[in-house]
C-alpha positions in Angstrom: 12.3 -8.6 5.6 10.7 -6.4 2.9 11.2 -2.7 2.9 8.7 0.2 2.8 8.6 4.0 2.3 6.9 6.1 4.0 6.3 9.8 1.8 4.6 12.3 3.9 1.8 15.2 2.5 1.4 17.5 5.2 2.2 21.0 5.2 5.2 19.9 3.5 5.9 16.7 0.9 8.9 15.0 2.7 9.5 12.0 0.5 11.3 8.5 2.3 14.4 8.0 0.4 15.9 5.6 3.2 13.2 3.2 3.8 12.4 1.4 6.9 12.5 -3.2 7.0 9.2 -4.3 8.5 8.0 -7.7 8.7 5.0 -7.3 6.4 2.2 -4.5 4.9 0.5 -5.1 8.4 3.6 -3.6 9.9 4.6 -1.0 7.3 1.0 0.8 8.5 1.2 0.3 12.1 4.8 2.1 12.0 2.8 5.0 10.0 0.1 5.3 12.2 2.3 5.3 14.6 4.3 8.1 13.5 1.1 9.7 12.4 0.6 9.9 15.9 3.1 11.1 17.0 2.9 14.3 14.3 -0.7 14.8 15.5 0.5 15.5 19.0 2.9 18.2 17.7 0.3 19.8 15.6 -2.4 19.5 18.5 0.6 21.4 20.9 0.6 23.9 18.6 -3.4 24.9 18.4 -4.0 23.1 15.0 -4.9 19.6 13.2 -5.8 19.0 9.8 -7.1 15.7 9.2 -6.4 15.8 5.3 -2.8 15.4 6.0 -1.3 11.8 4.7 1.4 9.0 4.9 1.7 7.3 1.3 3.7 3.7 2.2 5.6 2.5 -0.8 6.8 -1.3 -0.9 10.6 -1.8 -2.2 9.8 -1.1 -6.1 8.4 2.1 -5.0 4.3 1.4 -5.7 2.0 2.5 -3.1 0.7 -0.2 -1.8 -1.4 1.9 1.2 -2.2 5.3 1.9 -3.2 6.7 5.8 -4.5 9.5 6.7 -4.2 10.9 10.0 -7.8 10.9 10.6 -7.3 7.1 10.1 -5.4 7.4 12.7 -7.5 8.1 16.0 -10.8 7.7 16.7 -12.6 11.0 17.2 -15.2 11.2 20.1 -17.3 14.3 19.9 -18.0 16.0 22.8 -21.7 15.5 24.7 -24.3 17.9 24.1 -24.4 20.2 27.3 -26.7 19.5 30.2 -29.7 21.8 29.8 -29.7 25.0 31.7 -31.8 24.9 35.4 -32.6 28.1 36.0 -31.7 29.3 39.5 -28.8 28.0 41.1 -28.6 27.3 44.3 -27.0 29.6 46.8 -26.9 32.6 44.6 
């Protein structure tokens, strides 16, 4: 099995020097996404989320072969506009 590297950009540059055997390119992103993921719920728990933020994967020679950013990583539903106001309400 072929091995990738993942390098993070986020607030930091954490660059893969161990690598990771995946079956394929198919499975080097999934892995990322999932780990993007994963990093998204950490930033989300603490009140923040910047999109911008990346995973580079590198195959074995070290050339980027695919780069995912974490707003490739979920689908963002905006929220509905509010219902519009009544007037009255009832009992008050």
């Amino acid at each position: 099995m072929p091995r990738y590297y993942f390098n993070l950009f986020n607030d930091l540059v954490s660059i893969d020097d161990e690598g990771r055997t995946l079956d394929g390119p198919a499975a080097a992103r999934a892995f990322a996404v999932a780990n993007i993921r994963a990093l998204i719920s950490e930033d989300v728990q603490k009140g923040s989320l910047n999109l911008g933020h990346r995973v580079e994967i590198l195959d074995a020679p070290r050339v980027k072969i695919c780069t995912v950013r974490f707003a490739d990583a979920l689908a963002i539903v905006p929220a509905p506009p509010d219902p519009p106001e009544t007037g009255a309400t009832r009992g008050h």
